[in-house]
C-alpha positions in Angstrom: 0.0 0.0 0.0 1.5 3.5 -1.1 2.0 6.0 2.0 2.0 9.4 0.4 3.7 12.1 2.6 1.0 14.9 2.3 -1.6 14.4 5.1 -4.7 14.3 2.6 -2.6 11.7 0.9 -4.3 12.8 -2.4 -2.5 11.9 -5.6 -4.7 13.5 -8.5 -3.8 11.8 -12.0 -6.0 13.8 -14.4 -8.7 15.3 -14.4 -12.6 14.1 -16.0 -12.3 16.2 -19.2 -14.2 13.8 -21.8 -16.5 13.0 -19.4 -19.8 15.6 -19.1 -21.3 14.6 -16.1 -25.0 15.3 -16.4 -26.7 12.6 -13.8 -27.8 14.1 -10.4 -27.5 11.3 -7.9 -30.3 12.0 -5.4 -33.2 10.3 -4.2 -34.9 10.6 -7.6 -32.3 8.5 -9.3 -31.8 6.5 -6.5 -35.0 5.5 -6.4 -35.5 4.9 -10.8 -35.1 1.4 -11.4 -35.2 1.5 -14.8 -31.8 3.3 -16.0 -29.0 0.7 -16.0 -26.3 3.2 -17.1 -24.6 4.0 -13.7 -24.3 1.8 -10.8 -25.3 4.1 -8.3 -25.4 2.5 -5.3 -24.0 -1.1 -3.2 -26.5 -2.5 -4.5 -27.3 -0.3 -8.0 -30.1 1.7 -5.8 -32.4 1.8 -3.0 -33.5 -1.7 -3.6 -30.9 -3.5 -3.0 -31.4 -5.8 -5.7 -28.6 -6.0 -7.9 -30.9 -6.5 -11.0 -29.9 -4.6 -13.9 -31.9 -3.8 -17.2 -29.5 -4.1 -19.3 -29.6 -6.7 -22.2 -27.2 -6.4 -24.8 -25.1 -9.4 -22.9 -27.5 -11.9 -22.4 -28.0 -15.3 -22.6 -27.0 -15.5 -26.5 -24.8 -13.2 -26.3 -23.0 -13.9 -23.4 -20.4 -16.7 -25.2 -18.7 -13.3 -26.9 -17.7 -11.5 -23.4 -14.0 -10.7 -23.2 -11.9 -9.0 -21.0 -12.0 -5.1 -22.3 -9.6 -3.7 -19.8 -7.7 -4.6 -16.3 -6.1 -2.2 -13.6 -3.7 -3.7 -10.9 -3.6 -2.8 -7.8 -0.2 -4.4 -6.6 -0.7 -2.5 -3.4 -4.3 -4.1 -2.6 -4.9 -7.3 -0.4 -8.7 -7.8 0.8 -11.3 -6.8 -2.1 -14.4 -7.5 -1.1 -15.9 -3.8 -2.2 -19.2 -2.7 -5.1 -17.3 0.0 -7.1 -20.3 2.5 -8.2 -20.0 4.1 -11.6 -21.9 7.8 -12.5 -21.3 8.4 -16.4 -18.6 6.7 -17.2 -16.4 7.0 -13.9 -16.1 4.3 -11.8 -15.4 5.0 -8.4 -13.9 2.1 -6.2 -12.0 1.7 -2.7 -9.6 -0.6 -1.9 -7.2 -2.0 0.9 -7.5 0.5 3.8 -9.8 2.2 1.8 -7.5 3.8 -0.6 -10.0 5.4 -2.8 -9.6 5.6 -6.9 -11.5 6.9 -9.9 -11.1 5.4 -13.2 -12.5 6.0 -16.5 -14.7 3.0 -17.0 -14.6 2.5 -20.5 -10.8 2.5 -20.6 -9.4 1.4 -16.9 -7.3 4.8 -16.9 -6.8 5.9 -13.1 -8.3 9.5 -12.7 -7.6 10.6 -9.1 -6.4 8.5 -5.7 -7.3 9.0 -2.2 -5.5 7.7 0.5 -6.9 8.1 4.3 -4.3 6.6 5.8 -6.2 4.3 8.2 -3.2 2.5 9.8 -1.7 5.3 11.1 -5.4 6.0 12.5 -6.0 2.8 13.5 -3.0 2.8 15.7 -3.1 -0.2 18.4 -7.3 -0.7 17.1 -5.3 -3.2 14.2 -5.2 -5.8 16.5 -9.1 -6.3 15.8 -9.3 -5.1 12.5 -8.5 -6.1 8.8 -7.8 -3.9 5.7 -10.9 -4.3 3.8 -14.6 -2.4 3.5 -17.5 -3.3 1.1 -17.9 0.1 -0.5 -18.5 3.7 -1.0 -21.6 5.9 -1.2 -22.2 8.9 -4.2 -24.7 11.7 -3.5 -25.1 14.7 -5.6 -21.0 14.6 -6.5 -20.2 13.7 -3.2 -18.3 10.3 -3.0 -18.7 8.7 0.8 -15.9 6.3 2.0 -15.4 4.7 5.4 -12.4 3.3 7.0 -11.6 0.3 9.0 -10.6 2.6 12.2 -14.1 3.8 12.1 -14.4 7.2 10.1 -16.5 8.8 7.0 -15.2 11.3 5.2 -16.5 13.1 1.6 -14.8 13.8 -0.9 -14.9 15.9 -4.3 -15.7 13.1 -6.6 -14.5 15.0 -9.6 -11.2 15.5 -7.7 -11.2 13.1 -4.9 -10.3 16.0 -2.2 -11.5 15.7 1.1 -14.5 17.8 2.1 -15.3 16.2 5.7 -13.8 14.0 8.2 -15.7 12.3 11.0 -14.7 10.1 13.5 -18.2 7.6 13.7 -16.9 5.5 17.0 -14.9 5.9 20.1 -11.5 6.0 19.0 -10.5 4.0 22.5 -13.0 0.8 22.0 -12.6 -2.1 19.6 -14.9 -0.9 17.0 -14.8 -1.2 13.4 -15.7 -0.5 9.8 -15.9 -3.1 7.0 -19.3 -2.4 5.6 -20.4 0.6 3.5 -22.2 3.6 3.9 -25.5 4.5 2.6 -27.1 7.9 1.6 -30.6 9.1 1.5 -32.5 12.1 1.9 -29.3 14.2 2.6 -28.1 12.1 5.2 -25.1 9.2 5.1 -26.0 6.0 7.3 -22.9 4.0 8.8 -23.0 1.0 11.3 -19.8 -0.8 12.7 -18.2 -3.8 14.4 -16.2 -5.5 17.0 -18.6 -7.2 19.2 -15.7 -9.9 19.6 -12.8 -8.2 21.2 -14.8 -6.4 23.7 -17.7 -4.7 25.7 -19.8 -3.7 22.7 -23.1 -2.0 22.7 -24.3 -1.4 19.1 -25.7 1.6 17.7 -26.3 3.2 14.3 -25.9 7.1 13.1 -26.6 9.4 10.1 -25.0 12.5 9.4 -25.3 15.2 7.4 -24.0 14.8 3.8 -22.9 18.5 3.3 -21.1 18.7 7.1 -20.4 14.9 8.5 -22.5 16.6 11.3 -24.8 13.8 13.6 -28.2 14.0 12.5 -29.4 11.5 14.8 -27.9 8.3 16.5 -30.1 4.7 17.3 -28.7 2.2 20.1 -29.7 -1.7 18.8 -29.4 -2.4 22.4 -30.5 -1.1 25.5 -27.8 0.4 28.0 -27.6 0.9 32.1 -31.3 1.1 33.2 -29.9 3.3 35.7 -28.5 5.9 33.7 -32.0 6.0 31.6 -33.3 5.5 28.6 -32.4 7.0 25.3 -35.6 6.3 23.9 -38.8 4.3 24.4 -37.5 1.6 22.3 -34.8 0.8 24.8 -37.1 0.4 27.7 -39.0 -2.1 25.8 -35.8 -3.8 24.9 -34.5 -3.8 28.6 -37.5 -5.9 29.7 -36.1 -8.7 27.6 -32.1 -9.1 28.8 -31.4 -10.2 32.3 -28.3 -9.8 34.7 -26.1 -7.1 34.0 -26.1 -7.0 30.7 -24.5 -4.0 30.2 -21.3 -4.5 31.8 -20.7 -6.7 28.7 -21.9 -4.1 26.1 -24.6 -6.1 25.1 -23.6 -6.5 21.3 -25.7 -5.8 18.2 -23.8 -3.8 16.1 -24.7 -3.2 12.8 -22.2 -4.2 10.2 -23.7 -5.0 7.0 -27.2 -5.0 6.2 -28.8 -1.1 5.3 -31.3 -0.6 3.2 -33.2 2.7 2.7 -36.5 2.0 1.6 -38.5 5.1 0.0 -41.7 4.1 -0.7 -41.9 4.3 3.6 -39.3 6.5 4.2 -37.6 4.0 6.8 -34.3 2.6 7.0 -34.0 -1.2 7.3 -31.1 -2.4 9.5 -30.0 -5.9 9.8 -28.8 -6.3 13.4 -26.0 -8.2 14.7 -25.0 -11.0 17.4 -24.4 -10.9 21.2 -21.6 -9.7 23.2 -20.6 -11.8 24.3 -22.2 -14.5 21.7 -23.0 -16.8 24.2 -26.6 -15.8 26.6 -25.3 -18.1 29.2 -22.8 -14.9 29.8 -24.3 -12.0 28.7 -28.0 -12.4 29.9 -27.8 -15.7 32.6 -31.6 -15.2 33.2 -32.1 -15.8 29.6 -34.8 -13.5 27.2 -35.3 -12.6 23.6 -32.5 -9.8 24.1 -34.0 -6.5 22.0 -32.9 -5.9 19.1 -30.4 -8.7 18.7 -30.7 -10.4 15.1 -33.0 -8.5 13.6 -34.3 -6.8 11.1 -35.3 -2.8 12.6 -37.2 -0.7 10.5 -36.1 3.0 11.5 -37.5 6.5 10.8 -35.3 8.2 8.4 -35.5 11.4 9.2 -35.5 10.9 12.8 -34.0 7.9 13.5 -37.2 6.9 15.8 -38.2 3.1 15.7 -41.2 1.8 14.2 -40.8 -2.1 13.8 -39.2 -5.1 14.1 -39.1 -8.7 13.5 -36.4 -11.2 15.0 -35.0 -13.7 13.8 -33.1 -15.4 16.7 -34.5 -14.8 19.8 -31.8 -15.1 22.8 -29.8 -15.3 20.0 -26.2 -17.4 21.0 -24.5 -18.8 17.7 -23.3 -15.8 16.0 -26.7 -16.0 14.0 -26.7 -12.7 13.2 -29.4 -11.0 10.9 -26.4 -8.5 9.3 -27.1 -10.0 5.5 -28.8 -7.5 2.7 -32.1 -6.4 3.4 -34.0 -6.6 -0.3 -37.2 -4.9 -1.6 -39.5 -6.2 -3.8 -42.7 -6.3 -5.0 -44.5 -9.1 -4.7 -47.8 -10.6 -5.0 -48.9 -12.6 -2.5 -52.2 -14.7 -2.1 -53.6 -12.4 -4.9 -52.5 -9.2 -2.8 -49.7 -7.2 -3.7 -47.0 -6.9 -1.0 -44.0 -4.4 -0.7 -41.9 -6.8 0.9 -38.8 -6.9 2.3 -36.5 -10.7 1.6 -34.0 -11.3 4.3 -31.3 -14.7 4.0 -29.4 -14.2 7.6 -27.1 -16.6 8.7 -29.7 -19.2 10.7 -30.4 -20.7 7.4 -33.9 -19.1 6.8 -35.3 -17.2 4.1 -38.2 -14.2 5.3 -40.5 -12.4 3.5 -41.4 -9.7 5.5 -44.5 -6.8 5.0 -42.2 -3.7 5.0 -45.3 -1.4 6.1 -45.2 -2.7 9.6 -42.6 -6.2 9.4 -45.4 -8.8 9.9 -43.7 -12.4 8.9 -45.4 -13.3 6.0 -43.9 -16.3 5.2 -40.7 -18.6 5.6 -39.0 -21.5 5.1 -35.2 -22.9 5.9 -32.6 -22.8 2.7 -30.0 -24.5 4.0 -29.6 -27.2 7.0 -30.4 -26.2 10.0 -30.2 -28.3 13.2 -30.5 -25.6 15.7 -34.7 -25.0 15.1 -37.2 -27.6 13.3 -39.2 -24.4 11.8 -40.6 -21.1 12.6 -44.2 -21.1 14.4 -46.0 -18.9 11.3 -48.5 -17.5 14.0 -45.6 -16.5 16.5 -42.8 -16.0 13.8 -40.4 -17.5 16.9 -38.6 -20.7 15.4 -39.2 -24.0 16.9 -36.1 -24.3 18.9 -34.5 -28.2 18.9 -33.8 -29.5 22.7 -30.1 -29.5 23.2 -29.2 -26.7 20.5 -28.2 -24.0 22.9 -25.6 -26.6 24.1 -27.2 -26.6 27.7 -24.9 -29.9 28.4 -21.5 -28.1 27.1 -21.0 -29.1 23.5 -23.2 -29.5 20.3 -22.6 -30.3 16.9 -24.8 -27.2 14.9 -25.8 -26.5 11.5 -25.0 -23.6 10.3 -21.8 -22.9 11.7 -21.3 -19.0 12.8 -20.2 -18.0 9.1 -24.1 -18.8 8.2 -25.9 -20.4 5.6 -25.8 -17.3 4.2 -22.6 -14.8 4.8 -22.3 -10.7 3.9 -21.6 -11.8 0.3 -25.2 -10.0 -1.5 -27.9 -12.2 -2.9 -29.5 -10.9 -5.5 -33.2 -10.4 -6.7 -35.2 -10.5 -10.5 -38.2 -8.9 -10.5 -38.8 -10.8 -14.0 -37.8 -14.2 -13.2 -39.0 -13.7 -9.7 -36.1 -15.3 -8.3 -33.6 -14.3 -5.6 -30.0 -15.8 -6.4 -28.3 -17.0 -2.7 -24.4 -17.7 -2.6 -25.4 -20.4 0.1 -22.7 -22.4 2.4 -23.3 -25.3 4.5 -20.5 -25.6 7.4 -21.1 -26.9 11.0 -19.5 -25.8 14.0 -19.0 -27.6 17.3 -20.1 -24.8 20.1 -18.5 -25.9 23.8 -19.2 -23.6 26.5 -17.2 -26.5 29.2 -14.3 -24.4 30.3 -16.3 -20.9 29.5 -16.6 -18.7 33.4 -20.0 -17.9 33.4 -20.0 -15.4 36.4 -18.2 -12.7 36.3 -16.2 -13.2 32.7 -14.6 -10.2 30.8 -13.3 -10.3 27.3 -9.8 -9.3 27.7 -9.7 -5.7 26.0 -8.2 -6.7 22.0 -8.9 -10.2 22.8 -11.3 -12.7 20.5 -13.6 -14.1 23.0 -17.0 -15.0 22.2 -17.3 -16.9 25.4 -17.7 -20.1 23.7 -15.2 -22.6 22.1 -14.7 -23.0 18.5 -12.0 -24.9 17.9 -10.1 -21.7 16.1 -6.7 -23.7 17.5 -7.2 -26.7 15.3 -7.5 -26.7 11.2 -10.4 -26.9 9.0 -10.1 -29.4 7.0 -11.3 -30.3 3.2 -14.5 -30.6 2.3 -15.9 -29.8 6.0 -18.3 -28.0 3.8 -20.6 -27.4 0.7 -22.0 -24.7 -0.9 -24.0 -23.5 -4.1 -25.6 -20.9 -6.3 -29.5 -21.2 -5.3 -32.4 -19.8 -7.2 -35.2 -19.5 -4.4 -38.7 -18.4 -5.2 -39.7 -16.1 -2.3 -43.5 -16.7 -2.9 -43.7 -20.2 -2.9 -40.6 -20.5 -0.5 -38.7 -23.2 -2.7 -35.8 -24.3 -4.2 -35.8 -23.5 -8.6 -32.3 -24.2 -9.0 -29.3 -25.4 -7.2 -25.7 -25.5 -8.9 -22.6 -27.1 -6.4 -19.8 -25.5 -5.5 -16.4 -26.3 -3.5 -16.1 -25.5 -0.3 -17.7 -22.1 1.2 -16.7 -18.7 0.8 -18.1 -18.2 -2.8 -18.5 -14.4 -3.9 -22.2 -12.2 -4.1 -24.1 -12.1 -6.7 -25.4 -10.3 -10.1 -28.7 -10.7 -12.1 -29.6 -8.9 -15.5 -32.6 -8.7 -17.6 -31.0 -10.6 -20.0 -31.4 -13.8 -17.9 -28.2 -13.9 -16.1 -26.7 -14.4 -13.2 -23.0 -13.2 -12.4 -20.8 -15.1 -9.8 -17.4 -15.3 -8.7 -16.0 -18.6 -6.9 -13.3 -19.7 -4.3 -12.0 -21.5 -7.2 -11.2 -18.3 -9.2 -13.6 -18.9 -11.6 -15.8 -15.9 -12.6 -19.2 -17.1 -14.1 -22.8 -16.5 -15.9 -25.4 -18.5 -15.2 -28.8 -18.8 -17.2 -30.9 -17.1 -14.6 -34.2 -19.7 -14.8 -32.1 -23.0 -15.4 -28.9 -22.6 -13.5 -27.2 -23.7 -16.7 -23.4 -22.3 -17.0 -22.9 -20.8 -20.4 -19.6 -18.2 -19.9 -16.7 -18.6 -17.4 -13.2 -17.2 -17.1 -10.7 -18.3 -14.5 -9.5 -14.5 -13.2 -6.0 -16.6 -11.1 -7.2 -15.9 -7.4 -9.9 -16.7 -5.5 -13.2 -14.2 -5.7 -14.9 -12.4 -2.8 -16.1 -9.4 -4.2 -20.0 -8.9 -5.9 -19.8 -8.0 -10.1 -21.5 -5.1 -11.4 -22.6 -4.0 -14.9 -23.2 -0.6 -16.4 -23.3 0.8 -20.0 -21.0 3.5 -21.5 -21.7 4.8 -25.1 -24.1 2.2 -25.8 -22.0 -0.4 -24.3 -22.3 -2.9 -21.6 -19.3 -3.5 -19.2 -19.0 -6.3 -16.3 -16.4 -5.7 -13.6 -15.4 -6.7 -10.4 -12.7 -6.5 -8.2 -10.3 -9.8 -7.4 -8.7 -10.0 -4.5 -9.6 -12.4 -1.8 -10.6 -11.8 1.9 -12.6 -11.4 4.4 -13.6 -13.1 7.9 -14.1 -16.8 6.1 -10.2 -16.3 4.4 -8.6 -15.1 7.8 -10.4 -16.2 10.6 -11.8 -19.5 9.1 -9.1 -20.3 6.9 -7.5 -23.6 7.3 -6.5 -26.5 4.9 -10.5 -25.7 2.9 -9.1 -22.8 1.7 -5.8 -22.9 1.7 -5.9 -25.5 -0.8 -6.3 -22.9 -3.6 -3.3 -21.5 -3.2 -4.6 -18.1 -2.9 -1.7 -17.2 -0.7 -0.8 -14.2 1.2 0.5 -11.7 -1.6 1.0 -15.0 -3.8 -1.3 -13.2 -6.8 -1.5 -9.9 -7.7 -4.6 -8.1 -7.3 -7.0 -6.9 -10.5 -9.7 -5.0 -11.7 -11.4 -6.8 -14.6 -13.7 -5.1 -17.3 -15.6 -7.6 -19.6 -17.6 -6.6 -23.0 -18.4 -8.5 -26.0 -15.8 -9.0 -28.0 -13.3 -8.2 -25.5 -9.5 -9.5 -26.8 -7.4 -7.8 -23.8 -4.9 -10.7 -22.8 -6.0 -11.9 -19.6 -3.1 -11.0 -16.9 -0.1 -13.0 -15.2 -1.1 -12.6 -12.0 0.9 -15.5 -10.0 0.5 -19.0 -10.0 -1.0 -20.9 -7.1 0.9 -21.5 -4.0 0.0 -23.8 -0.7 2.8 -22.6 1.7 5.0 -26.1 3.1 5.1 -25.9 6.5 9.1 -25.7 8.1 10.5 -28.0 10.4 13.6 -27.2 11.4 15.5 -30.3 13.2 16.6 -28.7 16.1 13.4 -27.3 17.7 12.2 -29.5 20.1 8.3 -28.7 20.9 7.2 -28.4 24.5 3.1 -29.6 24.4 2.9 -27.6 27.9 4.3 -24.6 26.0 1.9 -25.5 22.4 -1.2 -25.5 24.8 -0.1 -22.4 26.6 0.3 -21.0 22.5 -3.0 -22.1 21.1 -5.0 -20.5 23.7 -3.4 -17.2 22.7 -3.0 -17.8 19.6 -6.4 -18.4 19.3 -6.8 -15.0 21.3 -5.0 -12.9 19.5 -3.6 -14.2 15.9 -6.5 -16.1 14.6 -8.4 -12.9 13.2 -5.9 -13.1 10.5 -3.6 -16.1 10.4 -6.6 -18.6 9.8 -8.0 -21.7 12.2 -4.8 -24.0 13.6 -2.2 -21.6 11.9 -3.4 -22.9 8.6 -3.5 -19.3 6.4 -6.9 -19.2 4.0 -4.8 -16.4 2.9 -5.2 -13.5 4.3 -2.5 -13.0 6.7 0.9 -15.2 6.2 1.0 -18.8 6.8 2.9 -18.5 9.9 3.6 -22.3 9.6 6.0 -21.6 6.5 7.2 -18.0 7.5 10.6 -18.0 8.9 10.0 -15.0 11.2 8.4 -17.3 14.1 12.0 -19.2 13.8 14.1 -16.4 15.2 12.8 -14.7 18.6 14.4 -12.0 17.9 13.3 -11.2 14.6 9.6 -12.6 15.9 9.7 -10.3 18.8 10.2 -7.6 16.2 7.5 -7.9 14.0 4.7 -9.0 16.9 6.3 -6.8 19.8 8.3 -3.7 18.2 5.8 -3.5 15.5 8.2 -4.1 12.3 5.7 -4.5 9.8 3.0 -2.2 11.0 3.8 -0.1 7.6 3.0 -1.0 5.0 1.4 -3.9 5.6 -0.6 -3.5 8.5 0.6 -6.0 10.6 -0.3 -5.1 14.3 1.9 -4.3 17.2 1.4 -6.5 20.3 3.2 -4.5 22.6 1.9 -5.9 26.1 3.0 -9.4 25.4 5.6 -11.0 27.2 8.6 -13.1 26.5 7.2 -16.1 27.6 4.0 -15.7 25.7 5.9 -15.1 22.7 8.1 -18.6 23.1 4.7 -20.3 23.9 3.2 -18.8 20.3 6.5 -20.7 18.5 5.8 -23.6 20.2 2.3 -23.8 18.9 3.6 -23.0 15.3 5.9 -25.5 15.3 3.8 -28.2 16.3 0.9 -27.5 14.0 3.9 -27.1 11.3 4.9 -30.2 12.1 1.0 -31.7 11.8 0.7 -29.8 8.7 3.7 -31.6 7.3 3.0 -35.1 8.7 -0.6 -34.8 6.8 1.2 -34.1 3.6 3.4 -36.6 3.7 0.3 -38.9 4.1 -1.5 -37.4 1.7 1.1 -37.7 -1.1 2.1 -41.4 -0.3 -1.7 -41.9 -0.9 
């Protein structure tokens, strides 16, 4: 990542002179679903769809797309972000948020933006990775957000900063990877970190033209002591127990916004527990308002008006974070504005969006944790043993969900909604967890439940598909397998097709009512980001962003995705543009490459010392080094890396903070020799399983 001396860190290529801007971004355009020109939006406007009009690649013609043009970005590593494009400039942030226009007909860079978010992140990087979902554009004013928990505008015909604001409390674990929206004036952020300490989650708009607080929503009540902020929290404090707040509480908002005009409300997608398990955070039990759900908000004010939830007492992780879509449905001869909600717990809702009755639903996926969801009550049917009363249970979905952050997406004229599903299970064990009077060490992953994070994840632990779901009749159309989980958001056109990245590296189109596969191109690293199309001069373009990340790379990880070899800076990272009759030469990007775990001869392990390791490990490293010290890819495979060899050079980089620039690698300043000779320990004897379990598998 480049570090520019100036503190704007504002490199300005060239400026936009063949391009006449003439579209207003506002609520009216926003709101037009018919124009598939620009991109406007995370998910091309209010609805959150990702449907596009445009038909000039479509299922005929889709056997002709080429690669037009490619950008790398050598000094990218997650990119998991929707660029937007307003006539003919694509806007797009990257690692850290490093922000870049381009001319989207031609890949030329136009302006870049740096925030410099590790030097604002400062010790915060020890909970916090380098990537974000996407930008916001209203009325020639580009939002981005950071990962240490700011927005700031910028000029988008320049890319200078207007406004700065700081959205969290710069001394608590609390994040930004999701994206901002805009609406009525106003730019909504959420944020994360319900995992590395006492988090209570709240929401905020500001002010487009001053990054001033327009109004601020808490998802979870705080001190009944210290009073109420609103009504909705003293309805919410009637359903937690103990002393919740101590523990923050949880909820935060990550992912999941959707601004829906037609009733003027914001829909938020609430997040999990803090702690996640309600043993801890509310030992009296209750439905624990507005945990993993789906709020509906006034816009203007910020004033609650409904809910529905999804996981009551929620304590898996099954947060209800995913997109919120709208659509308009008809329903048992009625038309509905409805809202379609795939959250982790394996369910699909269709909610009435005038006042969030359940209207119907129906699981996706496997689920083991509940047999159903009561349609009168809209609670699910909770299986006996699933909250792992006795200590440990076996649960499907795991806490990565049947469905993830990466975006379904929704035709209004096939009806369909297309889900990048995942089936993974998780083994939740609560045995050695201190239920009175436990405390997340501050910067610490604790969700006060075992995972086994210390041990790999092996091959084909899991499965996962592109499903076509028909929200009205709450059924399966189509299903098409894929390896492994972690598979990439989703596309549809009106010309019938459905766009998808892949873990494999294979970028496809799908034949949006059969499923049948009728383009692909292998882009030479695995795929997290969502495509999007848009139309320049009578042309249509597909891009997306390659560079793969996010929670399921580095804290999942393991041998399922390291497999790939979509190591850590192994490939370089691209911008693709496809059109018909594209004959750019795809790029050398790097070939695959599974680290080998080192051995050295003379290191003799001490188990005491590896179990010592794990635990921290499993603390501290895990957010990016990957389940068992097997890298997915994110972070280094600390297994093969020869820093861990020397104490000195590893008490450098994890201690003295050698490689917090450029890379982002955090200083761990409070640890202590002997925790740092525990951590090699560990390595060396899961690099010494790793290369045991090769050997066996190549004498095989």
């Amino acid at each position: 990542m480049k570090l520019f001396a100036c503190t704007c860190a504002l490199v300005l290529i060239a400026a936009v002179s063949h391009v006449h801007a003439q579209t207003v971004v506002d609520a009216k355009a926003l709101s037009d679903q018919e124009q598939g020109a620009n991109w406007l939006a995370y998910g091309r406007n209010f609805y959150e769809q990702r449907y596009s009009p445009l038909t000039q690649i479509d299922t005929e013609s889709v056997a002709k797309l080429g690669l037009q043009w490619s950008m790398p970005l050598p000094d990218d590593h997650s990119l998991l972000g929707t660029p937007i494009v307003v006539d003919g400039v694509m806007y797009f942030s990257g690692s850290w948020s490093v922000t870049r226009a381009v001319d989207a007909r031609t890949g030329k860079l136009l302006w870049e933006y740096d925030p410099e978010s590790i030097k604002h992140a400062g010790d915060r990087l020890r909970n916090m990775w380098d990537s974000n979902r996407g930008l916001a554009y209203w009325k020639g004013t580009l939002v981005i957000c950071t990962i240490d928990g700011r927005l700031i505008a910028l000029d988008a015909k320049t890319g200078k900063p207007r406004w700065s604001t700081q959205t969290t409390d710069p001394s608590k674990p609390l994040y930004i990877s999701g994206h901002p929206k805009v609406f009525r004036g106003l730019v909504f952020i959420g944020n994360g970190g319900t995992e590395h300490g006492a988090a209570r989650g709240y929401v905020s708009a500001y002010h487009i033209t001053s990054g001033k607080l327009a109004w601020k929503w808490y998802v979870v009540p705080g001190n009944p002591a210290d009073g109420f902020e609103d009504p909705s929290q003293e309805m919410a404090a009637e359903t937690w127990t103990g002393e919740w707040w101590k523990l923050g509480g949880g909820g935060n908002v990550w992912n999941g916004i959707t601004y829906d005009p037609e009733f003027n409300q914001v829909l938020i997608g609430t997040g999990n527990g803090s702690p996640w398990n309600r043993k801890v955070r509310s030992p009296g039990g209750g439905d624990n308002l507005f945990l993993c759900s789906v709020v509906a908000l006034d816009a203007d004010t910020g004033k609650y008006k409904w809910h529905y939830q999804t996981v009551p007492g929620e304590t898996w992780d099954y947060n209800s974070s995913m997109d919120i879509v709208l659509a308009d449905l008809e329903i048992d001869g009625k038309p509905v504005k409805a809202a379609l909600h795939a959250p982790k717990n394996g369910f699909f809702y269709v909610l009435d969006r005038s006042d969030g009755k359940l209207l119907s639903t129906e699981a996706f996926a496997k689920v083991t944790w509940a047999t159903g969801i009561d349609p009168k009550t809209g609670r699910p049917i909770e299986r006996e043993g699933a909250r792992y009363e006795d200590g440990e249970e076996l649960i499907w979905p795991s806490p990565f969900g049947a469905h993830g952050w990466h975006a379904m997406s929704y035709s209004p004229k096939t009806g369909l909604a297309y889900i990048p599903k995942q089936e993974i299970p998780a083994v939740f064990n609560d045995t050695e967890v201190k239920m009175v009077d436990w405390r997340s060490p501050y910067f610490t992953l604790d969700p006060a439940v075992n995972m086994g994070l210390d041990g790999d994840v092996p091959k084909d632990v899991a499965t996962s598909s592109l499903l076509a779901w028909d929200p009205i009749r709450q059924t399966k159309v189509w299903e098409v397998a894929q390896p492994e989980f972690w598979n990439a958001g989703t596309m549809v056109t009106a010309g019938d097709l459905v766009f998808q990245g892949g873990v494999t590296g294979e970028f496809a189109a799908y034949h949006a009512r059969t499923g049948e596969k009728l383009w692909s191109v292998n882009v030479g690293s695995g795929i997290s980001a969502p495509p999007i199309t848009y139309e320049v001069d009578g042309r249509q373009y597909v891009s997306l962003l390659v560079g793969f990340g996010g929670a399921g790379v580095s804290v999942a990880g393991g041998t399922a995705l390291a497999q790939f070899g979509w190591s850590y800076r192994a490939q370089e990272r691209q911008l693709y543009t496809f059109a018909l009759d594209g004959k750019a030469p795809m790029p050398k990007v790097g070939a695959p490459l599974v680290p080998k775990p080192v051995v050295p001869a003379d290191f003799k392990i001490d188990s005491g010392l590896a179990k010592k390791g794990a635990d921290l490990y499993v603390g501290q490293c895990v957010w990016c080094h990957g389940s068992g010290a097997v890298s997915g890819g994110y972070g280094p495979d600390l297994r093969a890396s020869p820093v861990p060899l020397s104490f000195d050079a590893f008490k450098a980089v994890v201690v003295g903070g050698a490689k917090v620039l450029p890379y982002g690698m955090p200083k761990f300043a409070d640890l202590r020799d002997d925790e740092l000779k525990s951590l090699q320990h560990y390595l060396r004897q899961q690099a010494e399983a790793g290369a045991k379990a090769a050997q066996a598998a190549a004498a095989k």
